[in-house]
DRENDO-1510 file (C-alpha; in Angstrom, 1 decimal, always signed):
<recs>
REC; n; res; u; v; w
REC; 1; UNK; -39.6; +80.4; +76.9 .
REC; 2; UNK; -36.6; +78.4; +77.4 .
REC; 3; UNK; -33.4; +78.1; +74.5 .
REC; 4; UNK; -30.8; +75.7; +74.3 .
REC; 5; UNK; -27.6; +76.5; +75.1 .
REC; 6; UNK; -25.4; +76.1; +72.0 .
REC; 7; UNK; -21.7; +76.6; +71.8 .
REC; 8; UNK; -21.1; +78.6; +68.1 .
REC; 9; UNK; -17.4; +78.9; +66.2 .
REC; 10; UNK; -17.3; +82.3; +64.2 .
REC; 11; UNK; -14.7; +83.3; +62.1 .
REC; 12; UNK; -13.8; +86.9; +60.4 .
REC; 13; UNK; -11.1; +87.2; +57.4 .
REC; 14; UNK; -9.6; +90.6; +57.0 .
REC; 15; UNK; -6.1; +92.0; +57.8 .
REC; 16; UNK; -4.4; +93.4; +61.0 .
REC; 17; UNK; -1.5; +96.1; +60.6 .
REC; 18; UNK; +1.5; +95.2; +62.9 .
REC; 19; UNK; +3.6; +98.5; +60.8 .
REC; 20; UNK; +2.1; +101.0; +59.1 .
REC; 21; UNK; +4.8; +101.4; +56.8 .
REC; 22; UNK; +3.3; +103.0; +53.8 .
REC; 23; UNK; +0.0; +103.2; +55.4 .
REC; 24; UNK; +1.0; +106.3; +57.6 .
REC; 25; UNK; +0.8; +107.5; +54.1 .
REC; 26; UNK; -1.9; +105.8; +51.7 .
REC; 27; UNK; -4.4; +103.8; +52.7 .
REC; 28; UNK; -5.7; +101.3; +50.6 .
REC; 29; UNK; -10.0; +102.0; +50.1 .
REC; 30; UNK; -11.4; +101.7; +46.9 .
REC; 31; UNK; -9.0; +102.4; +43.9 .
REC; 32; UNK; -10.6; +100.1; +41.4 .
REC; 33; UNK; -14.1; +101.8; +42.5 .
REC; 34; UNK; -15.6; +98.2; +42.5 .
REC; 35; UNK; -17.0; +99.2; +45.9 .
REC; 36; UNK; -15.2; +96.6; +47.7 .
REC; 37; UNK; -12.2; +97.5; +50.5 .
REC; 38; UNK; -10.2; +95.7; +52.2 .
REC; 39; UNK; -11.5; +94.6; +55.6 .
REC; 40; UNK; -9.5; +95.6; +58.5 .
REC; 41; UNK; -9.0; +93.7; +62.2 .
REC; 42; UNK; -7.7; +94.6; +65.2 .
REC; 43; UNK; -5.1; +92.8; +67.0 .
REC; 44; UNK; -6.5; +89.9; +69.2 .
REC; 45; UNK; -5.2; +87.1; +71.3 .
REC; 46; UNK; -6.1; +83.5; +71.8 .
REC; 47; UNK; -8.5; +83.7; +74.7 .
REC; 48; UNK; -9.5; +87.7; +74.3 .
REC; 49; UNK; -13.2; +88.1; +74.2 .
REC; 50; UNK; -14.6; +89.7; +71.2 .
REC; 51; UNK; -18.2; +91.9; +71.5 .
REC; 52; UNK; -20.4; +90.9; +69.6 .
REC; 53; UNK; -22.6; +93.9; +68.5 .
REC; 54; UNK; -25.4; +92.1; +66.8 .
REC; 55; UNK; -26.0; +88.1; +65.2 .
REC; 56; UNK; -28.0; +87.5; +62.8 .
REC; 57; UNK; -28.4; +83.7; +62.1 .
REC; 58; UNK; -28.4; +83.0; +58.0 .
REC; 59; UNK; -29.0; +79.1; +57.1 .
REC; 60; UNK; -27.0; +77.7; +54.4 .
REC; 61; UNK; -28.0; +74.4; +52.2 .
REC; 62; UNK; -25.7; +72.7; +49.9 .
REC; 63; UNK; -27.1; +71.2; +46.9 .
REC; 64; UNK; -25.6; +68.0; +45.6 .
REC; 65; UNK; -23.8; +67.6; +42.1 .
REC; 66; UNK; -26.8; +67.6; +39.4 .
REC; 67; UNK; -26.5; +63.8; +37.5 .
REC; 68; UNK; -25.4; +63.5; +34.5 .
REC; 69; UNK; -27.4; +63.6; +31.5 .
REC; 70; UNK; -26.3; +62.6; +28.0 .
REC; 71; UNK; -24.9; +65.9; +26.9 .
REC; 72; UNK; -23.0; +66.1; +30.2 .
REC; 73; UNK; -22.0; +62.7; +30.3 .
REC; 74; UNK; -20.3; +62.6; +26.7 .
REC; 75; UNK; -18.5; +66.1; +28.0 .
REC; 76; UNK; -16.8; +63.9; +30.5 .
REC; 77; UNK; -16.1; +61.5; +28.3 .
REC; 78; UNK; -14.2; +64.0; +25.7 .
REC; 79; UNK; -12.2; +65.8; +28.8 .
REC; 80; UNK; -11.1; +62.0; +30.0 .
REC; 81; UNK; -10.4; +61.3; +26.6 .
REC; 82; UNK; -12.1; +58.3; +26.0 .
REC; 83; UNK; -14.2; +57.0; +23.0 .
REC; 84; UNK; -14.7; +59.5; +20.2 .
REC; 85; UNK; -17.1; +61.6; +18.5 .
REC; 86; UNK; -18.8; +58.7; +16.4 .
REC; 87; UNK; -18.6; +55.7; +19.5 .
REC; 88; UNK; -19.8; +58.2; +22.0 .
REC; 89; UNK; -23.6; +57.9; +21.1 .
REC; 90; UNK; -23.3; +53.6; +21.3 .
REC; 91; UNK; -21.9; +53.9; +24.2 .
REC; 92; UNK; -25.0; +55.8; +26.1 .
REC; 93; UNK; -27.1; +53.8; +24.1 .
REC; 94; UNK; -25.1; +50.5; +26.0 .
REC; 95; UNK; -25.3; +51.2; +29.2 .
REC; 96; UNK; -28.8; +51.6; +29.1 .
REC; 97; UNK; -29.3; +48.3; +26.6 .
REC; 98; UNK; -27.1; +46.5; +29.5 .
REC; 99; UNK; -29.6; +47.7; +32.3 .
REC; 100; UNK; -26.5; +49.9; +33.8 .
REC; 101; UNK; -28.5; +53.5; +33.9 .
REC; 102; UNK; -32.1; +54.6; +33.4 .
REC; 103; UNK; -33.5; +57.9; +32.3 .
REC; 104; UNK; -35.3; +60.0; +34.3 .
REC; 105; UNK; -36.3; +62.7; +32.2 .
REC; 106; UNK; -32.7; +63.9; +31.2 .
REC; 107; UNK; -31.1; +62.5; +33.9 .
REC; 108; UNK; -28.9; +59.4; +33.9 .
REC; 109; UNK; -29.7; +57.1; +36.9 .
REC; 110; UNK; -27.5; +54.3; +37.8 .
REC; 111; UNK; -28.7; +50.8; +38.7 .
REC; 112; UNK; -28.0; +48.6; +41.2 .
REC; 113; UNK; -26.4; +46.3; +38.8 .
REC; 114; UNK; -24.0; +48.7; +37.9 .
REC; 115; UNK; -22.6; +49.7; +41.5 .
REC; 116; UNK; -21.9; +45.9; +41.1 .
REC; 117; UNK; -20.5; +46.1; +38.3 .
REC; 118; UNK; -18.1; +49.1; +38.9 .
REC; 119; UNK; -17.2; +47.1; +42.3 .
REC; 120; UNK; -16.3; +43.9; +40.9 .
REC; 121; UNK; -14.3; +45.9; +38.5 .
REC; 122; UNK; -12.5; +48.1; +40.5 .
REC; 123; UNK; -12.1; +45.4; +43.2 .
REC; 124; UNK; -10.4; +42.9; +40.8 .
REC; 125; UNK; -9.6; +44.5; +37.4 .
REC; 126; UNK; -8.4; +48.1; +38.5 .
REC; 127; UNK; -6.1; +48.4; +36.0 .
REC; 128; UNK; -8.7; +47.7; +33.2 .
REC; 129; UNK; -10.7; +50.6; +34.0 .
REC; 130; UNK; -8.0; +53.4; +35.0 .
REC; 131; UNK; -9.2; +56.2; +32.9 .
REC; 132; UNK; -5.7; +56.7; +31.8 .
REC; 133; UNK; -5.3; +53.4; +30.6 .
REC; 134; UNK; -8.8; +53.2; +28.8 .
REC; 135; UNK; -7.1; +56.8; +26.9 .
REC; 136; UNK; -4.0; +55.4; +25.7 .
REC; 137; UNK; -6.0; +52.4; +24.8 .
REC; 138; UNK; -8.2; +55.0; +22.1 .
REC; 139; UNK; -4.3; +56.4; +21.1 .
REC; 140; UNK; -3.9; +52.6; +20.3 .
REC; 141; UNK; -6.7; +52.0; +18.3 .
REC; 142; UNK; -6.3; +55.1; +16.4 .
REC; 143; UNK; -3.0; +54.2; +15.4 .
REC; 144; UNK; -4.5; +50.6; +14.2 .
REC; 145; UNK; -6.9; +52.4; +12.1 .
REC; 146; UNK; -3.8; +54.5; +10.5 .
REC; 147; UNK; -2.2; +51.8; +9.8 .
REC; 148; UNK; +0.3; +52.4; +12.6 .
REC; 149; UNK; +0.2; +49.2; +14.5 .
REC; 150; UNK; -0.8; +45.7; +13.5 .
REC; 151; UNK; -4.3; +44.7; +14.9 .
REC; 152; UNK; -2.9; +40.9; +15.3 .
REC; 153; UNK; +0.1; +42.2; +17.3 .
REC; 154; UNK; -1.8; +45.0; +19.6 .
REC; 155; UNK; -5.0; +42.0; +20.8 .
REC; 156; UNK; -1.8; +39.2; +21.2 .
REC; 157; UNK; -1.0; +42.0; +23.7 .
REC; 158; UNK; -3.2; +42.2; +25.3 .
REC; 159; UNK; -5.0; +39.5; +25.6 .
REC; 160; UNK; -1.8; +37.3; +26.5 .
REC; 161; UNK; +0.1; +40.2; +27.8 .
REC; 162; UNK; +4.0; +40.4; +26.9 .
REC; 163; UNK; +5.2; +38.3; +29.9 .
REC; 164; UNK; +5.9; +40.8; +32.3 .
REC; 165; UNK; +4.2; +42.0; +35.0 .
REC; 166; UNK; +3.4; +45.3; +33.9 .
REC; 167; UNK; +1.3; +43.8; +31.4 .
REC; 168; UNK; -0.1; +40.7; +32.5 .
REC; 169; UNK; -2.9; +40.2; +29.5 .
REC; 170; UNK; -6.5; +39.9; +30.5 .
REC; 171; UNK; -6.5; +36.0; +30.0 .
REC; 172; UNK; -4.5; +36.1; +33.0 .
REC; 173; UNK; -6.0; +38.8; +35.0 .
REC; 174; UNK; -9.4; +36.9; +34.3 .
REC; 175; UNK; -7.7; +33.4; +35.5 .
REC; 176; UNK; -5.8; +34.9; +38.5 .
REC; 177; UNK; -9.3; +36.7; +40.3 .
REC; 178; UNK; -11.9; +34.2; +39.4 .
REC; 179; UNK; -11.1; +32.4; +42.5 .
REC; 180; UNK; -11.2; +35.6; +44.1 .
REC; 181; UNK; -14.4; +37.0; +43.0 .
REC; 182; UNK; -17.5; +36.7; +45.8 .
REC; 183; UNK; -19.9; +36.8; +44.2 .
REC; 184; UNK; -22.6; +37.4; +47.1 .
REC; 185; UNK; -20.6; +39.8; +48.6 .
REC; 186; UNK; -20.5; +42.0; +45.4 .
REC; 187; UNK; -24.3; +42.0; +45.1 .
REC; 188; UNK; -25.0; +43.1; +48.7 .
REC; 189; UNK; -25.3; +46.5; +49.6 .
REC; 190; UNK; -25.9; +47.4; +53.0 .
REC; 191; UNK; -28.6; +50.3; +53.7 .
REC; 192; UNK; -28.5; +49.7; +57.9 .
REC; 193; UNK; -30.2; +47.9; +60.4 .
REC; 194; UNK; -33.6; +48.2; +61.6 .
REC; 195; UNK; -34.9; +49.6; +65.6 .
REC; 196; UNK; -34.3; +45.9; +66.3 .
REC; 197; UNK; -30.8; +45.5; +65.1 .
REC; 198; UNK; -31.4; +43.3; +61.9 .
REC; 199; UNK; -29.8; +44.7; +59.1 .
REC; 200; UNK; -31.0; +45.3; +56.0 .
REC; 201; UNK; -29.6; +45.3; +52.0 .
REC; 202; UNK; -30.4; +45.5; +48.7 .
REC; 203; UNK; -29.3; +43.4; +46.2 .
REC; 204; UNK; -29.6; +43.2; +41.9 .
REC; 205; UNK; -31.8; +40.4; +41.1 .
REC; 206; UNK; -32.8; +38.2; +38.2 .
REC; 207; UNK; -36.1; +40.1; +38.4 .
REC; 208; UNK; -35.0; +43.2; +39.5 .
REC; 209; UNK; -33.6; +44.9; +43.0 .
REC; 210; UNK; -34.7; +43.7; +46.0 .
REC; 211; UNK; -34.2; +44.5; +50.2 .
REC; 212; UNK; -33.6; +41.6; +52.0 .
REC; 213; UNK; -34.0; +41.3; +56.0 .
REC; 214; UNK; -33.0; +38.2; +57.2 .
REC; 215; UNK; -35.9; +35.7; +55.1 .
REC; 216; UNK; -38.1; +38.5; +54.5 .
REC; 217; UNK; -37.5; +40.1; +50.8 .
REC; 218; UNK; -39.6; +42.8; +48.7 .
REC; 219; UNK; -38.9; +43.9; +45.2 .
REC; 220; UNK; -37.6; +47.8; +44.8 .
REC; 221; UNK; -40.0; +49.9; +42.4 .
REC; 222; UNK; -37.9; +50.3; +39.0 .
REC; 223; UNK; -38.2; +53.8; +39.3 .
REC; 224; UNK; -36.9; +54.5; +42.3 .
REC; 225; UNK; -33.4; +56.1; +42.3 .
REC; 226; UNK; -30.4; +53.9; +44.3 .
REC; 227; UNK; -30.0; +57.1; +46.5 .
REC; 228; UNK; -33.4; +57.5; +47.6 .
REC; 229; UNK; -33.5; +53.9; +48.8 .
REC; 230; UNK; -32.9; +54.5; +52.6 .
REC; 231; UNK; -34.0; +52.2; +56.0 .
REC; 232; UNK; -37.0; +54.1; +56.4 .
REC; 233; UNK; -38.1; +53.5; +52.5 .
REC; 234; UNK; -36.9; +49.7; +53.0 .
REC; 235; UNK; -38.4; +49.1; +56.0 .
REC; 236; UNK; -41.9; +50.6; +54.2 .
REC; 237; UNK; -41.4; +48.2; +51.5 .
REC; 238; UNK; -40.7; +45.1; +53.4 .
REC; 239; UNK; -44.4; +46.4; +55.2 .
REC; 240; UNK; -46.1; +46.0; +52.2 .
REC; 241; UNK; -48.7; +43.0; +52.2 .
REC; 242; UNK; -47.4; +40.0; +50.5 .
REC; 243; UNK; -50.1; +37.8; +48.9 .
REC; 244; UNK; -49.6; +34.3; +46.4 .
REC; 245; UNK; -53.2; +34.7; +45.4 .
REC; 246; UNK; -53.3; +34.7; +41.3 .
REC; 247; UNK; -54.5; +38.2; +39.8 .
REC; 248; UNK; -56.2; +36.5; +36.8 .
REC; 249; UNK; -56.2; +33.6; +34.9 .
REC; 250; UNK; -54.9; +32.9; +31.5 .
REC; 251; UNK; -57.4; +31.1; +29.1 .
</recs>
């Protein structure tokens, strides 16, 4: 049988003595009795070639970051510092009234209408959702509810800002990126192109996601997870017959 030829990079971590110094009379082995000792080298140059006594090839899978569930999700919430104790159950129960997550099982699954959402806001209203900010903003409204700061003075703030730059007031971030704002360009996503160059997106709909190839459109399953949603799945979906025949009547 015949096997590719395939260049491999190795690497070895362990320590080469220039001096013995002390180690003419100690060496260090196992003085904790953990079993472990340190791993010793010899001297090589760049371009020496190393023997290799025997290979043994091992595969190695990475797994990615497990979503966040509700439990999870209000943990990151306490270590950024945002919301407390009694808003952190309304504000799961939001973003899933608002149609920005779904549950699968315990999992947390994000929509297509909230990548667009986060876009739009980090595109044009950065500042509004810097985590940092959103914490003092909670410091803020504790100190309202001590009695600490006026409510009246603290939403004259910011809703008009206090004239400077460095808080412009969200009437006139609103005013000064509306003009900006595509809003075709934040709905599109781009998944790739198909064997004959078209490309393909998704986009959030009135009725739902749907992929979009040139004219040719077809509605993403609900329950089908934005990163499972690949050319191959949207090119089987835009496959799918297509029929304006009624499936029943209504008396």
């Amino acid at each position: 049988s015949t096997h590719e030829q395939t260049d491999c990079e190795f690497a070895a971590a362990g320590t080469t003595i220039t001096f013995a110094g002390y180690r003419a009379v100690y060496v260090a082995a196992d003085d904790d009795g953990d079993g472990t000792k340190e791993a010793l080298l010899p001297p090589v140059a760049q371009g020496d070639v190393v023997p290799v006594e025997s290979l043994t090839p091992s595969g190695h899978t990475t797994v990615p970051p497990a979503r966040y569930t509700e439990a999870s999700l209000v943990k990151r919430l306490e270590e950024l510092e945002i919301g407390r104790p009694s808003t952190w159950a309304s504000i799961i129960q939001t973003i899933q009234d608002r149609g920005y997550v779904w549950k699968k099982g315990q999992a947390l699954v994000p929509t297509w209408t909230a990548f667009a959402v986060v876009g739009l806001l980090e595109q044009h209203f950065d500042d509004l959702v810097d985590y940092e900010l959103t914490a003092r903003i909670e410091d803020d409204l504790d100190e309202i509810a001590a009695g600490q700061q006026q409510k009246s003075d603290w939403l004259q703030r910011f809703y008009f800002g206090n004239g400077d730059d460095d808080l412009p007031g969200l009437k006139r971030l609103v005013e000064e990126n509306l003009d900006q704002i595509d809003a075709a360009a934040i709905n599109t996503f781009p998944l790739g192109v198909d064997p004959d160059g078209n490309e393909i997106v998704v986009k959030p709909g009135k009725y739902g996601p749907y992929v979009k190839r040139g004219e040719d459109t077809a509605s993403v399953p609900e329950d089908l997870p934005p990163d499972e949603l690949d050319v191959a799945k949207a090119l089987e979906l835009l496959a799918m017959p297509k029929s304006d025949e009624p499936i029943g009547e209504l008396d």
